[in-house]
TIZA-548727 format. One line per 10 residues: for each residue x, y, z of N, C-alpha, C. Coordinates in Angstrom, 3 decimals. Each point is the difference from the previous one (the first is absolute). Example, Ala and Ser with C-alpha at 12.3 -4.5 7.8 and 13.67 -1.06 7.14 Angstrom:
BEGIN
13.190,-5.690,7.800,-0.890,1.190,0.000,0.900,1.200,0.000; -0.350,1.050,-0.720,0.820,1.190,0.060,-0.770,1.090,0.730
END
This chain:
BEGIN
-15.766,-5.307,4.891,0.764,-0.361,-1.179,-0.909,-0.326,-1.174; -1.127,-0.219,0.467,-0.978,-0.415,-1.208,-0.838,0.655,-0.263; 0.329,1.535,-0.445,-0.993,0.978,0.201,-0.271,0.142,-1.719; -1.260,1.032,-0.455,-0.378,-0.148,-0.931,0.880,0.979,-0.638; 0.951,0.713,0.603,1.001,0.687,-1.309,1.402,-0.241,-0.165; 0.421,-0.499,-0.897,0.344,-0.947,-0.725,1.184,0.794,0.020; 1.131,-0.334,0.485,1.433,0.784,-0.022,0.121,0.999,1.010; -1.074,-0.147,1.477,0.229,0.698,0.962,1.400,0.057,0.580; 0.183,-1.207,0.343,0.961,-0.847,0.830,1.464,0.725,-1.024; -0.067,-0.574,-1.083,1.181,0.547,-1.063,0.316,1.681,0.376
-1.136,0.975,-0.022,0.460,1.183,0.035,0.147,0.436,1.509; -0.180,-0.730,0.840,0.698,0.257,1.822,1.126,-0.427,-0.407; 0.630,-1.112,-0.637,1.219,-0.488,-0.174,0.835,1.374,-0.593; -0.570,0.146,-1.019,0.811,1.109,-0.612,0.081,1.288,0.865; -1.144,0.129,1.009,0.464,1.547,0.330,0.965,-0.467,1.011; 0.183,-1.398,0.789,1.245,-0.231,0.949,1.010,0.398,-0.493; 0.530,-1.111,-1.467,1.254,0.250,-0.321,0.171,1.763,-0.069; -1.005,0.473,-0.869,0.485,1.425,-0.551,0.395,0.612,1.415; -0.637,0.123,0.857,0.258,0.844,1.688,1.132,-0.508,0.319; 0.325,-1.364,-0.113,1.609,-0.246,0.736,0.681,0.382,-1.190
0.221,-0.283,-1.374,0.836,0.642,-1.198,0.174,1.357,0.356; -0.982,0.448,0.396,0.316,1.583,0.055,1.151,0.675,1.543; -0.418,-1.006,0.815,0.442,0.242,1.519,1.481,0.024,-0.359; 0.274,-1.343,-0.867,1.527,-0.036,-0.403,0.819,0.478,-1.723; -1.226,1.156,-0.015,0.481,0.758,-1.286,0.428,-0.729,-1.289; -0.879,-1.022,-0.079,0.398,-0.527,-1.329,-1.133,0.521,-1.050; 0.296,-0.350,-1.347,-0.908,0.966,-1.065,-1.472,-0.802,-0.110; -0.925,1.028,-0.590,-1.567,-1.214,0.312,0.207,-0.951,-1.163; 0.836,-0.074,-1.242,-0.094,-0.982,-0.417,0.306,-1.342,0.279; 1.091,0.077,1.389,0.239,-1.346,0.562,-1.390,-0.816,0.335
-0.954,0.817,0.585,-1.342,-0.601,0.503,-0.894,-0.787,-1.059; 0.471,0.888,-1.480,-1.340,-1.134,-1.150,0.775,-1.123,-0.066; 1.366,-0.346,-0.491,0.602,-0.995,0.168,-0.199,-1.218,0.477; 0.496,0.947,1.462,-0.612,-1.373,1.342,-1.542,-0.505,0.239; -0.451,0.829,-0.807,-2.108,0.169,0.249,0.042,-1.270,-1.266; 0.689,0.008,-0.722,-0.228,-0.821,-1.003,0.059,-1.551,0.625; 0.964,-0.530,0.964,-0.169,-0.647,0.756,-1.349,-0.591,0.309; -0.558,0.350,0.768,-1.101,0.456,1.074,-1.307,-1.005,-1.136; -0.733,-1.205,0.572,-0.502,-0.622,-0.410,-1.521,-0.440,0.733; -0.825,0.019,-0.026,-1.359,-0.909,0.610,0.935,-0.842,0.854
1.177,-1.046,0.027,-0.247,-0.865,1.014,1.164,0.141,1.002; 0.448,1.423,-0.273,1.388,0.146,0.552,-0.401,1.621,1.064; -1.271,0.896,-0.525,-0.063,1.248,0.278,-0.306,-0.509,1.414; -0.311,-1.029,0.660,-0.228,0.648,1.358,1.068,-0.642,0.694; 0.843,-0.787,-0.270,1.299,0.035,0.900,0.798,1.026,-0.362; -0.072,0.487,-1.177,0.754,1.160,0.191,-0.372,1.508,0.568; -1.245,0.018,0.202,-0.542,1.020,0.864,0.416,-0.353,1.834; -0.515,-1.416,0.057,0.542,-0.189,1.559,1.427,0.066,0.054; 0.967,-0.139,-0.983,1.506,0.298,0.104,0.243,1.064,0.147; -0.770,1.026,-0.871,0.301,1.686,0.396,0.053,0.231,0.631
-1.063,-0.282,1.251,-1.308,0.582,0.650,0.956,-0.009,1.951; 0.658,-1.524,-0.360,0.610,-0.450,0.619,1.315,0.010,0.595; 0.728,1.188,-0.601,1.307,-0.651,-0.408,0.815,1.419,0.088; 0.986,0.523,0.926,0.822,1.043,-0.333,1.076,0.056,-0.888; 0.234,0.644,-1.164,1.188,-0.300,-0.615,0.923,0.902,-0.266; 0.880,-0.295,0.132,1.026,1.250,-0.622,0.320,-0.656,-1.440; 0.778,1.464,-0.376,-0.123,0.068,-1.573,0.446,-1.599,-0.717; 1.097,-0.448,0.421,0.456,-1.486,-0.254,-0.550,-0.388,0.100; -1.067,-0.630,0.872,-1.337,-0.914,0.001,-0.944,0.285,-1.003; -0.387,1.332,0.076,-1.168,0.026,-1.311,0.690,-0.522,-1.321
1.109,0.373,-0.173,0.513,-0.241,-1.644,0.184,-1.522,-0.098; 0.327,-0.543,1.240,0.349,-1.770,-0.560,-1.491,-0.081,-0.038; -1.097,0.154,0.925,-1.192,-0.245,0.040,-0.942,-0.176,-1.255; 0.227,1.380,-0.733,-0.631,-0.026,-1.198,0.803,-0.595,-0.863; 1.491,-0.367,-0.349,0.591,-0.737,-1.263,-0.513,-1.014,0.482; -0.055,-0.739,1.485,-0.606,-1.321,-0.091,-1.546,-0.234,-0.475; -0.584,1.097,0.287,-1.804,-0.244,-0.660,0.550,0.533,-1.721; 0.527,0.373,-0.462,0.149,0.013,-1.220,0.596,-0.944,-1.072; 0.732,-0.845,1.067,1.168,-1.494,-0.467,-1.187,-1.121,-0.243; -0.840,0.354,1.150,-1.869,-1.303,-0.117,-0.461,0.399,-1.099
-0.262,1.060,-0.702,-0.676,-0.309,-1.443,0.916,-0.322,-1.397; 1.004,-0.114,0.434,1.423,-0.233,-1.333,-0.497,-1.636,0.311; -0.197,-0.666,1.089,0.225,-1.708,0.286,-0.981,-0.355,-0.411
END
């Protein structure tokens, strides 16, 4: 996690979401959105949530409005 390039962690995050966005045919702009989310102190629980976690389409969508509802608070 503490490696010397700087937004590693961020762009594994992003290629998760984009691979499951795509599995369940949603458009790639849903992914910058939710990437906008995606923070230094939040990117690695949300990588172990991916990483972790089977979802069907209902799960991903509450999943990401809820990581998207954390930067509105």
């Amino acid at each position: 996690w503490n490696s010397a390039n700087q937004g590693f962690v961020k762009k594994l995050v992003k290629m998760k979401l984009s691979h499951i966005a795509d599995y369940f045919g949603f458009k790639p702009g849903y992914v910058y959105y939710v990437a906008r989310a995606i923070t230094a102190d939040n990117e690695k629980a949300i990588l172990t949530h991916l990483s972790n976690t089977t979802f069907e389409r209902n799960d991903f969508i509450k999943y990401c409005k809820r990581l998207q509802n954390s930067i509105k608070d």
